[in-house]
ZAMARGU-4260 file (C-alpha; in steps of 0.2 Angstrom, whole numbers, plus 5000, padded with zeros to 4 digits):
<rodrens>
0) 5375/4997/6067 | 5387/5003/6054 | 5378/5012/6038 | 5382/5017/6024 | 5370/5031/6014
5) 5375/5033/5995 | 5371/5051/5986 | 5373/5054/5969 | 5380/5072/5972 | 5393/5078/5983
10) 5380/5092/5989 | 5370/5082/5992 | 5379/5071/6000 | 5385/5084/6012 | 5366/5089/6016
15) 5361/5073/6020 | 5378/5070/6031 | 5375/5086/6039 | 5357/5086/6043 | 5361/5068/6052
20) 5372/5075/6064 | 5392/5083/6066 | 5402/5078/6052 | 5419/5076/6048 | 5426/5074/6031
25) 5437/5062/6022 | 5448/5069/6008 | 5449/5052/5998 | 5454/5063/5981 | 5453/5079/5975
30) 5434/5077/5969 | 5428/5063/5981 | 5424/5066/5998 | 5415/5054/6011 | 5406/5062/6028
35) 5406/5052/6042 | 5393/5056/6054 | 5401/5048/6071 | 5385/5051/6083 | 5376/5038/6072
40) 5391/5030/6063 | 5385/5034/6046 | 5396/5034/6030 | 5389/5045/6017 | 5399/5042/5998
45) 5393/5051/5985 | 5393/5045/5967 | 5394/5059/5950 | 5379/5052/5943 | 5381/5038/5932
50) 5396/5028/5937 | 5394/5014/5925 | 5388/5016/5905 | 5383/5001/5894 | 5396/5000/5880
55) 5399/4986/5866 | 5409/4971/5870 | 5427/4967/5862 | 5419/4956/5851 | 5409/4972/5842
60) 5421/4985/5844 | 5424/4986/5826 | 5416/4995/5816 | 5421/4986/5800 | 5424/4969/5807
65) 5405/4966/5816 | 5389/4965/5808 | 5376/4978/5817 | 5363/4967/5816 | 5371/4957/5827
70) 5369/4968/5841 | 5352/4968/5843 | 5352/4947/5841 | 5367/4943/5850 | 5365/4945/5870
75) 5384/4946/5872 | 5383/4961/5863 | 5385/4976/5874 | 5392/4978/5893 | 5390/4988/5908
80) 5408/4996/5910 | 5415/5008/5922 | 5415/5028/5916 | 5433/5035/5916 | 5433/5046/5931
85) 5422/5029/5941 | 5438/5021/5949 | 5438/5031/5967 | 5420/5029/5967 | 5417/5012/5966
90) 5433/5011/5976 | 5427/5021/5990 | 5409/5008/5989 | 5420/4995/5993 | 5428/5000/6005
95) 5413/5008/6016 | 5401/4992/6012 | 5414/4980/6022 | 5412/4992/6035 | 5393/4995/6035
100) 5379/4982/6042 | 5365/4993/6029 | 5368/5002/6015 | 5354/5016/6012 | 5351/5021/5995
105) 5352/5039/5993 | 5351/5045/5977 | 5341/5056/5968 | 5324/5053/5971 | 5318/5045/5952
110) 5319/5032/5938 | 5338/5038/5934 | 5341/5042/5954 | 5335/5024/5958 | 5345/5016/5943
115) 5360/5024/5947 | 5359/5018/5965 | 5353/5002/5964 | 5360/4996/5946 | 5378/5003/5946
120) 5382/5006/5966 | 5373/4992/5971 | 5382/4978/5966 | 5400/4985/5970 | 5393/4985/5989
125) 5382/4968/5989 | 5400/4960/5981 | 5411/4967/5996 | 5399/4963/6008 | 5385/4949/6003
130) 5375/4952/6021 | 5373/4970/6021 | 5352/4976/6021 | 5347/4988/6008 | 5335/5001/6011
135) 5331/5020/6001 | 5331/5036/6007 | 5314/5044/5995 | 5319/5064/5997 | 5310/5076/5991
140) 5320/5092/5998 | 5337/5094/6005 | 5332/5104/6018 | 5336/5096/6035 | 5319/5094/6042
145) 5314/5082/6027 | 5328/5072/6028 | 5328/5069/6047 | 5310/5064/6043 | 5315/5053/6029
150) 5328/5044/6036 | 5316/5040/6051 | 5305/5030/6037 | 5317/5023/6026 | 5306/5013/6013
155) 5311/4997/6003 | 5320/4998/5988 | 5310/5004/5973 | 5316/4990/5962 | 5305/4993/5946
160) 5310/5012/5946 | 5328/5007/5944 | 5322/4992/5930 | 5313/5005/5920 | 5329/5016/5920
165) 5339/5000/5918 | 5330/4993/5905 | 5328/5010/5897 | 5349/5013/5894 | 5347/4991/5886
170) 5336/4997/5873 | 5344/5013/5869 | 5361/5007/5868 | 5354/4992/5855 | 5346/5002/5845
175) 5358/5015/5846 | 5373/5008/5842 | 5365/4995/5829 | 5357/5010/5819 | 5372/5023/5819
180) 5384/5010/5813 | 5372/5003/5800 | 5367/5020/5794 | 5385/5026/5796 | 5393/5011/5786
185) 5377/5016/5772 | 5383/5032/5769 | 5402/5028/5770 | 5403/5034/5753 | 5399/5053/5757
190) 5406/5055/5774 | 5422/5057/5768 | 5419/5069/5755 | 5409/5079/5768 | 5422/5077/5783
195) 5406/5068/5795 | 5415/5054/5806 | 5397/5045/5808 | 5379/5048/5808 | 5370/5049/5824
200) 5355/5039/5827 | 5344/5037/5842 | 5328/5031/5846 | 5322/5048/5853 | 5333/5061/5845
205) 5330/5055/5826 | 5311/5056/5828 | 5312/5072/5835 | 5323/5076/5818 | 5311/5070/5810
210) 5297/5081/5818 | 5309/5096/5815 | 5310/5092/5796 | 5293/5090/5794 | 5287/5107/5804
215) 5304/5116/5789 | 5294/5107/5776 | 5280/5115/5779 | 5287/5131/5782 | 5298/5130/5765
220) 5283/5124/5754 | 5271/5137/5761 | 5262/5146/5746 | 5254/5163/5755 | 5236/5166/5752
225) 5230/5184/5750 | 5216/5192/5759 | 5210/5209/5766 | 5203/5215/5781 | 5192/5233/5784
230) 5199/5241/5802 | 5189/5256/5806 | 5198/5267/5821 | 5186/5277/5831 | 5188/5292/5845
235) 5182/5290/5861 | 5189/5304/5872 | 5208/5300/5873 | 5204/5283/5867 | 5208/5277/5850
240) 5195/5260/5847 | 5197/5249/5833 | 5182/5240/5827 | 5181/5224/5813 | 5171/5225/5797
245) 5162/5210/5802 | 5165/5200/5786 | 5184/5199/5788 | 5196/5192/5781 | 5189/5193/5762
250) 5197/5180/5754 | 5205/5184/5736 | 5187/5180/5729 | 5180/5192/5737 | 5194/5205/5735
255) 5183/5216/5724 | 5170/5217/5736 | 5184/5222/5751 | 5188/5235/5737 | 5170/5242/5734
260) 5165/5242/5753 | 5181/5253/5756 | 5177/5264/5743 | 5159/5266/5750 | 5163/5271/5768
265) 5181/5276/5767 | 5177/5297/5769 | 5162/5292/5783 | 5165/5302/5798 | 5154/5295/5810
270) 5151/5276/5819 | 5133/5273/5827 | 5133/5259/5840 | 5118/5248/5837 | 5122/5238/5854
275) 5134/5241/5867 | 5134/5224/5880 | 5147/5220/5895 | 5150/5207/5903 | 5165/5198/5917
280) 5175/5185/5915 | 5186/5175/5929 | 5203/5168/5925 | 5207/5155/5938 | 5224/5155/5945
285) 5238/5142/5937 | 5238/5126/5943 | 5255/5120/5952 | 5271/5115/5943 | 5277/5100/5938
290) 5294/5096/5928 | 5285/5100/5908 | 5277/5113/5915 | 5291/5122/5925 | 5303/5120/5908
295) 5289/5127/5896 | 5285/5144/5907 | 5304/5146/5912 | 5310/5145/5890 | 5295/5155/5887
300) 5298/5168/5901 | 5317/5171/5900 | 5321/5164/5881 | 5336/5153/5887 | 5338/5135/5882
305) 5328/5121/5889 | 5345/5114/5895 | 5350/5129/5904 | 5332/5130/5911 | 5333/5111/5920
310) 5353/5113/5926 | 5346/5130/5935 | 5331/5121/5945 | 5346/5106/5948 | 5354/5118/5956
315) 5343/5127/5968 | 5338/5111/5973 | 5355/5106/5976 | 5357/5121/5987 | 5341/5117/5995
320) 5332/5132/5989 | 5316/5125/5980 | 5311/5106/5981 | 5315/5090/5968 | 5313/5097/5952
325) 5310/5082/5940 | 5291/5077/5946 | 5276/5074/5938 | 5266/5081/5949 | 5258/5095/5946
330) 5244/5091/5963 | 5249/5092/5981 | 5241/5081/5992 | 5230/5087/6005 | 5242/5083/6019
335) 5256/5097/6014 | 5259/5111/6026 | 5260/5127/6014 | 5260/5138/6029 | 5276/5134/6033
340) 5282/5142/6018 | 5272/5155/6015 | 5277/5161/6033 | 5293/5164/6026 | 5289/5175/6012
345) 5281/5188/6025 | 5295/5200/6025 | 5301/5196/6007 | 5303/5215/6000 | 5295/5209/5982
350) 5284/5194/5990 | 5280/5200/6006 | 5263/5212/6005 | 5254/5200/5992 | 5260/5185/6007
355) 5252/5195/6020 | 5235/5197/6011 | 5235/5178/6007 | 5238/5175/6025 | 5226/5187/6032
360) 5211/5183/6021 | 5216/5164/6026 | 5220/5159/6007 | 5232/5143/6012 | 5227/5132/5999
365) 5233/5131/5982 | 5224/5127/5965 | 5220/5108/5962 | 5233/5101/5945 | 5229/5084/5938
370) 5241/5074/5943 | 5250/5066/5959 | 5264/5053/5955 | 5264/5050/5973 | 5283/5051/5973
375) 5285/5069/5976 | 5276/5087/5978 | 5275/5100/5962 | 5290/5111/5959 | 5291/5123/5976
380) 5302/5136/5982 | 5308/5132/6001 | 5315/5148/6006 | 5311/5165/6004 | 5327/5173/5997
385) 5329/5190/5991 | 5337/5196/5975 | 5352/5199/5979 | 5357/5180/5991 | 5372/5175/5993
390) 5364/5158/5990 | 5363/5161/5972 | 5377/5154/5961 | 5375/5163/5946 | 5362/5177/5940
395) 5351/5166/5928 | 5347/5153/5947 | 5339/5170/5950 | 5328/5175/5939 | 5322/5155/5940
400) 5319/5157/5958 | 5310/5172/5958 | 5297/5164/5942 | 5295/5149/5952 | 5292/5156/5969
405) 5280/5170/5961 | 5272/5156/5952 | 5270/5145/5969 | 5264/5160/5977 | 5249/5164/5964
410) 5243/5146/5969 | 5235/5155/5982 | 5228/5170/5976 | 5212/5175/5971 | 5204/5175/5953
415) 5209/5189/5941 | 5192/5197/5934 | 5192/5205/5917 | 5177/5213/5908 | 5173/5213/5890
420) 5161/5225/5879 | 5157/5220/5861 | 5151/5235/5851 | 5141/5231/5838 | 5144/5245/5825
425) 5136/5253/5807 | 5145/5262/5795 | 5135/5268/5781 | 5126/5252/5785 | 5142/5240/5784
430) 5142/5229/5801 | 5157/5232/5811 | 5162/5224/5828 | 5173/5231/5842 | 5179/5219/5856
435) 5187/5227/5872 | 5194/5219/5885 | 5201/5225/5899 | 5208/5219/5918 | 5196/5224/5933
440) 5203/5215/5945 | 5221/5208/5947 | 5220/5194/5959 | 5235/5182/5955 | 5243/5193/5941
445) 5248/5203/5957 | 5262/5193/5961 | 5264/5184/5944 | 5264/5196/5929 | 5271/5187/5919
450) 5253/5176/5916 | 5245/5188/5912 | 5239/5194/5894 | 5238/5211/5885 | 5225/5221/5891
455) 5217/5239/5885 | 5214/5252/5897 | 5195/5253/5905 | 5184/5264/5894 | 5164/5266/5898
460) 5157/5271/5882 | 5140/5280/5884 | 5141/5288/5869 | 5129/5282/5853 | 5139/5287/5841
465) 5159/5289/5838 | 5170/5300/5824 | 5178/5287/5814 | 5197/5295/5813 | 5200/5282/5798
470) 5196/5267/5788 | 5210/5255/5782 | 5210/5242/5770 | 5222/5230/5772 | 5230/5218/5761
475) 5238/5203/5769 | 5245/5186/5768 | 5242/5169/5779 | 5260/5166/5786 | 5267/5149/5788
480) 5270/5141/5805 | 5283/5145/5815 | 5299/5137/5817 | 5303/5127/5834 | 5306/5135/5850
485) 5315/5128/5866 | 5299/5131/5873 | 5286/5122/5858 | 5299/5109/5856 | 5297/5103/5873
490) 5276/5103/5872 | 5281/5095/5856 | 5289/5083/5863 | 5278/5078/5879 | 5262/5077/5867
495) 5272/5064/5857 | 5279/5055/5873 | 5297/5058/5865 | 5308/5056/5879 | 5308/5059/5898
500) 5301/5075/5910 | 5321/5076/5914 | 5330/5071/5896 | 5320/5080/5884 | 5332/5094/5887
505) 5348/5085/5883 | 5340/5077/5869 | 5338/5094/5862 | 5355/5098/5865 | 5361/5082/5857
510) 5353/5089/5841 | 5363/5104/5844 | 5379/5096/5848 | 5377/5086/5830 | 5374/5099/5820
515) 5360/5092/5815 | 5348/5107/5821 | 5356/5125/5824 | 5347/5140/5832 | 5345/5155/5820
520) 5343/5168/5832 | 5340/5168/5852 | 5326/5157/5852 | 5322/5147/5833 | 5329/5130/5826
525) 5331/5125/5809 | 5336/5110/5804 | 5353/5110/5796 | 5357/5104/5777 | 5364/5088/5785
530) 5351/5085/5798 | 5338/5088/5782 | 5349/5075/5770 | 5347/5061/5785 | 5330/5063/5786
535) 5325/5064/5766 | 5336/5048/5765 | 5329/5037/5780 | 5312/5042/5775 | 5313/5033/5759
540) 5316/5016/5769 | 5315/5017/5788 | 5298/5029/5792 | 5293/5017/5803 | 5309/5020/5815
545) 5306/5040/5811 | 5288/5041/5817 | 5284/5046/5835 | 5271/5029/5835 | 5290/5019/5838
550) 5298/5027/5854 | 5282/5032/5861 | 5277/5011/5862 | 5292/5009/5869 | 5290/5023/5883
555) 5272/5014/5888 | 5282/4998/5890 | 5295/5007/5901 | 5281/5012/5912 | 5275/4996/5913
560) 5290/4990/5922 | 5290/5004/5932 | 5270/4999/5937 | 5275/4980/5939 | 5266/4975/5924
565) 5281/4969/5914 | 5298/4963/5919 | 5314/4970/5913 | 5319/4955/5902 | 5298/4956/5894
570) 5302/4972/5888 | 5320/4971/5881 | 5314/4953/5873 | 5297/4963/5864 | 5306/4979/5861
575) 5321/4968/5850 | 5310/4958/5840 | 5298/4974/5834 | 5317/4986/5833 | 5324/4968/5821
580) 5310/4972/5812 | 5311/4988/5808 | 5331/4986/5807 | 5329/4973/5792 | 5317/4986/5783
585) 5328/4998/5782 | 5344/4984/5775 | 5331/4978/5765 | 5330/4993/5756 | 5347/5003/5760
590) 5350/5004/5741 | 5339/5017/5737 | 5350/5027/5748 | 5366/5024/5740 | 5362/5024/5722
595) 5362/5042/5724 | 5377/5051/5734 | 5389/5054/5718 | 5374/5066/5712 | 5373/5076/5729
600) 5391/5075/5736 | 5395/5094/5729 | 5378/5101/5732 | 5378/5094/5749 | 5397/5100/5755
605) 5391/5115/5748 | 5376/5120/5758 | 5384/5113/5773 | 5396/5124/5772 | 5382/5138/5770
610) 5374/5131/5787 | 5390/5133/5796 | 5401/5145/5787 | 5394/5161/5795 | 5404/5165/5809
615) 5396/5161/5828 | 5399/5179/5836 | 5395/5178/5855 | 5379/5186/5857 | 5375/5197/5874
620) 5358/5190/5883 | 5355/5209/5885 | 5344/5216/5870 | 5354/5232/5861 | 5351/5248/5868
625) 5345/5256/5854 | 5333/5244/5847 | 5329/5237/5862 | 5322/5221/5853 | 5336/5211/5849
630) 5353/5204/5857 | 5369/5211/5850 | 5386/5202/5841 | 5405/5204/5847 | 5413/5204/5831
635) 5430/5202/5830 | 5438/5207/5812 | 5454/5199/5802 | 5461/5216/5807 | 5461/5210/5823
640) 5449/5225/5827 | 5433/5220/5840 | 5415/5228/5843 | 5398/5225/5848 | 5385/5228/5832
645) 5366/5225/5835 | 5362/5208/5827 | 5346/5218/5819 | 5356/5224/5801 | 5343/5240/5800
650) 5350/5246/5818 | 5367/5255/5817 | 5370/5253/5834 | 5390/5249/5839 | 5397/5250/5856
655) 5416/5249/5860 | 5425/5238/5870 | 5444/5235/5875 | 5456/5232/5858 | 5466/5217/5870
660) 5463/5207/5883 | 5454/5188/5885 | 5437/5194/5884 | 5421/5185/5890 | 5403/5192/5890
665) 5396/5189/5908 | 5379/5182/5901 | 5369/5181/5918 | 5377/5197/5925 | 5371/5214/5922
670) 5377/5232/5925 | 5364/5237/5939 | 5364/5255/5931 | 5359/5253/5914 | 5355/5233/5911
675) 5369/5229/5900 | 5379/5214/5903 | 5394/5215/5911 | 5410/5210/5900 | 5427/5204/5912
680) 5443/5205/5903 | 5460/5197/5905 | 5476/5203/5903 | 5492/5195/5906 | 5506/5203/5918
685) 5523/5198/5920 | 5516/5179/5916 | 5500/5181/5929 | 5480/5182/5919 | 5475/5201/5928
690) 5454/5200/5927 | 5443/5218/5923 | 5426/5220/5923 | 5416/5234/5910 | 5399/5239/5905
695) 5402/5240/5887 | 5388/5252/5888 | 5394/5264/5902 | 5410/5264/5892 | 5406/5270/5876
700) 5394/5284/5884 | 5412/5289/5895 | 5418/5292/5876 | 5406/5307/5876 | 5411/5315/5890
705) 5431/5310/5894 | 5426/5301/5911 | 5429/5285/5915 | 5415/5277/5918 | 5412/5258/5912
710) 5426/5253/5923 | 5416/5243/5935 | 5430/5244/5950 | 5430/5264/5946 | 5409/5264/5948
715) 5404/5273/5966 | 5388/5264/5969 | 5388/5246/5962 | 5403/5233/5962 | 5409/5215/5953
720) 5406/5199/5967 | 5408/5183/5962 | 5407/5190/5943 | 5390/5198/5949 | 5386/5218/5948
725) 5379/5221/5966 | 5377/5235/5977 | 5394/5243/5986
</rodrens>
């Protein structure tokens, strides 16, 4: 029997192919190759993701000529049409499916995976070869094991998962082509004056616009609230202990009597301790990852995008290094051999003492989540790999790994213990309250610091009394909440069901992309003046579409096809007649948006031009070395002069770099003697780019001292592979 396997990857096409048995390849163009496994007479063709995309029919391709509405009520509206780069693919489907007897489905393991597979390969194969059987390959790794294994219990296809996904890209497509042209044709008027082609609109992305403006809202119409706080810091030994007045914060009301009780004790010199009582507190150890929760801990802990965060696990996993990352799963069932793996971190040089422990005291299984999809385990590293592998791509794949596989490993470990002593205190008979806490006992935070909390050294206080070294009175002011985050975005997003484990990233890049949001340092959005226009527009006649209460409907009826609840054609039907409802709210009242944009066009161009008019500078990931607290600019003048500045104005911190030259801050790579990026250069020679590597930090020091180092091919102990500073 003939079969053909269909990836959505080329790597992981090659794993599959290769873990089968010898393979020889087939060149069919420069990016599309097909392995043949001849011991078994396997075809392996690997797709690039989506093939097909839904796209609106001849008869809607006008923009003036259709009516929107008609999308959503006419069912010859949109069609499934080949992507441009598709025609090889569906080619090389063709071909192989009149050759095979079974076609196994192979793509990624999920509702996009099983869509892609079964909704836009599928048919090319069935149409070339009407007999052939279908079964799927369910992977959770591409390790070789697990695909042996798989392959020996190829399931039936998961029909719903690809419906969900299926019907999913329907609905999205209606609504969002029917709402960008409508509210692009409603504000035709102003986008000419503003030089805006259209306004994008989409089921997910403009209600999490619509979160965004209201959180800026907030934040603009704050009003700060006085209050005052007493702070007493005591002695004890070396320590300095700071204790509470036990009425704060005294609100502006009581701003009089903070004033008077400062006055009373502020020359005291000495605390008594009415009551002095301890006690321990565990602190369980985190609980497996699963998709959310692997993006939240990997923004917070690294400050890079969601985006970046989720391409990083795709590609470990693509090189077999940890397993599936899009799960959730945050449960392993009981059957999962973790030995396996933690034998491997053994003689890890970080990993490899705290694996032993777990080992010897017999600690093999992990902390219990909530969850198990059933269609693959939590988020776990595969291999132990030092820092330095050759099996990371780029520097940011390793500092994911090495938060994932700390974070799997602290599964295991045993409870962190702290202990906490509350002082009750007098001062001239005013009640204060001191609350130390410290860390006993490490347990997990061993091997995965990065959980854990601020703590304040271990202090036993016998002493009745302590000398009071000062008493503050502090005036302060509530502060408004804080703008968005990668990291609260995408808890923003799972609490309001916006979106998908996998797509929330590329929903918050979408944003991006639009201009509609735009970060305002390394880690903050705002909401740009356009993105704020849309919103205070739409609101006034299409809330209903804005509110979360919309898309997250829709999601539960998405997951009711995947379930067998629903059909596909249920859905699409119900989710039409509630989106024509909305869609007719917002023509029914479209005026009130119209009446208006002679009377903002300047204002508007105007503070768009604010938003945007600032020049971008590329911005190292490695924080100044001054300061040490924020990232630093290269800034290249009108004089055609170029320089690094810290991005903080009060630090004066400048570092050269070369005058000419193509150049490019390595923003995963870092000078492995003073943790600076690394910058590469390019000149040009006789017609031929010639690349340099520097440490704009080691090269400005070589100022100081006439040397010459900074040149990283001239540095004795460390070298540049694969645009990587690694040891000679």
């Amino acid at each position: 029997m003939t079969i053909l396997i269909i990836s959505e990857k080329n790597k992981a096409a090659k794993a599959i192919a290769e873990a089968l048995g010898p393979v020889t390849t087939i060149n069919k163009t420069k990016f599309l190759k097909v392995y043949r496994v001849n011991s078994k007479d396997i075809y392996v063709v690997p797709l690039r993701g989506h093939i097909l995309e839904y796209k609106n029919t001849d008869l809607f391709k006008s923009w003036t000529k259709s009516n929107p509405r008609e999308i959503i009520t006419n069912p010859n509206s949109i069609e499934k049409a080949s992507k441009s780069y598709s025609r090889p693919y569906i080619s090389a489907l063709k071909e192989y499916a009149k050759l095979c007897d079974e076609c196994v489905i192979g793509t990624d393991a999920d509702i996009e995976g099983c869509n892609i597979g079964l909704f836009d390969a599928l048919p090319f194969v069935i149409k070339a070869n009407k007999t052939i059987k279908v079964r799927q390959l369910w992977l959770s790794s591409l390790q070789k094991k697990e695909i042996i294994s798989k392959y020996s219990n190829l399931i039936n296809p998961k029909w719903s998962w690809g419906e969900t996904g299926e019907a999913r890209a329907i609905i999205d497509a209606i609504i969002g082509f029917s709402s960008t042209r409508e509210v692009t044709n409603t504000f035709k008027p102003l986008l000419n004056e503003i030089n805006a082609k259209f306004v994008s609109i989409g089921r997910v992305q403009t209600s999490l616009l619509y979160l965004i403006f209201l959180r800026d809202q907030e934040i603009e119409r704050f009003v700060p609230v006085p209050y005052w706080t007493i702070e007493a810091n005591l002695s004890y030994k070396t320590h300095i202990i700071k204790a509470f007045h036990d009425k704060n914060p005294f609100i502006k009301e009581e701003e009089l009597e903070a004033k008077n009780i400062h006055q009373k004790i502020k020359n005291e010199k000495i605390a008594v301790i009415l009551s002095n009582s301890k006690n321990t507190n565990v602190i369980n150890p985190p609980t497996p990852l699963n998709t959310s929760k692997a993006l939240v801990l990997l923004t917070r802990r690294l400050k890079i995008s969601a985006n970046a965060a989720m391409n990083a696990m795709n590609a470990l996993y693509l090189n077999k290094i940890i397993s599936y990352p899009r799960t959730d799963s945050d449960k392993y069932q009981s059957i999962f051999n973790h030995i396996q793996y933690l034998d491997k971190f053994k003689l890890h040089t970080n990993y490899g003492s705290y694996t032993l422990k777990l080992l010897t005291k017999k600690r093999v299984m992990p902390t219990i989540g909530k969850f198990d999809a059933g269609d693959h385990p939590p988020i776990t590293p595969l291999e132990s790999l030092e820092q330095n592998s050759s099996k990371f791509e780029q520097n940011i794949q390793r500092r994911v790994y090495d938060l994932l596989a700390r974070h799997y490993l602290a599964l295991f470990g045993e409870q962190a213990k702290e202990s906490r002593t509350i002082l009750k205190i007098s001062i001239k008979e005013e009640p204060f309250t001191s609350r130390l806490v410290s860390l006993v006992s490490s347990g997990f935070y061993e091997i995965a610091p990065f959980l854990k909390k601020s703590y304040q050294p271990t202090i036993e206080i016998e002493a009745k009394q302590l000398p009071i070294k000062n008493i503050q009175l502090n005036a302060k002011e509530t502060q408004p909440p804080p703008k968005y985050t990668d990291t609260t975005l995408l808890k923003l997003m799972e609490r309001e069901h916006l979106g998908t484990k996998s797509t929330r990233p590329t929903i918050i890049k979408i944003l991006i992309d639009r201009k509609l949001i735009l970060r305002i340092d390394k880690n903050h959005f705002k909401i740009t003046e356009w993105g704020k226009f849309i919103i205070r527009e739409l609101i006034k006649v299409w809330l209903p579409f804005l509110k979360p209460e919309f898309t997250r409907f829709v999601e539960k009826l998405l997951e009711d096809i995947k379930e067998n609840r629903k059909t596909k054609e249920d859905v699409i039907k119900i989710v039409k007649k509630i989106f024509l409802e909305l869609f007719d709210k917002f023509l029914n009242n479209r005026n009130a948006i119209t009446l208006r944009f002679d009377s903002v066009k300047k204002n508007l161009k105007t503070a768009m031009q604010h938003d945007f008019k600032q020049k971008r500078y590329p911005i190292t990931t490695a924080n100044c070395p001054t300061c040490k607290k924020f990232p630093m600019k290269l800034v290249t003048t009108s004089q055609k002069k170029r320089f690094l500045a810290c991005s903080n104005i009060d630090c004066k911190t400048y570092l050269s770099v070369p005058k000419t030259g193509r150049i490019t801050i390595l923003k995963t790579s870092f000078c492995s003697i003073c943790g600076f990026n690394t910058f590469k250069i390019v000149k040009r020679k006789n017609g031929k780019p010639l690349p340099y590597y520097i440490c704009p930090k080691c090269w400005s020091d070589s100022f100081k001292d006439d040397s010459v180092n900074g040149f990283c091919s001239n540095c004795e102990t460390h070298k540049i592979l694969n645009e990587q500073c690694v040891k000679r």
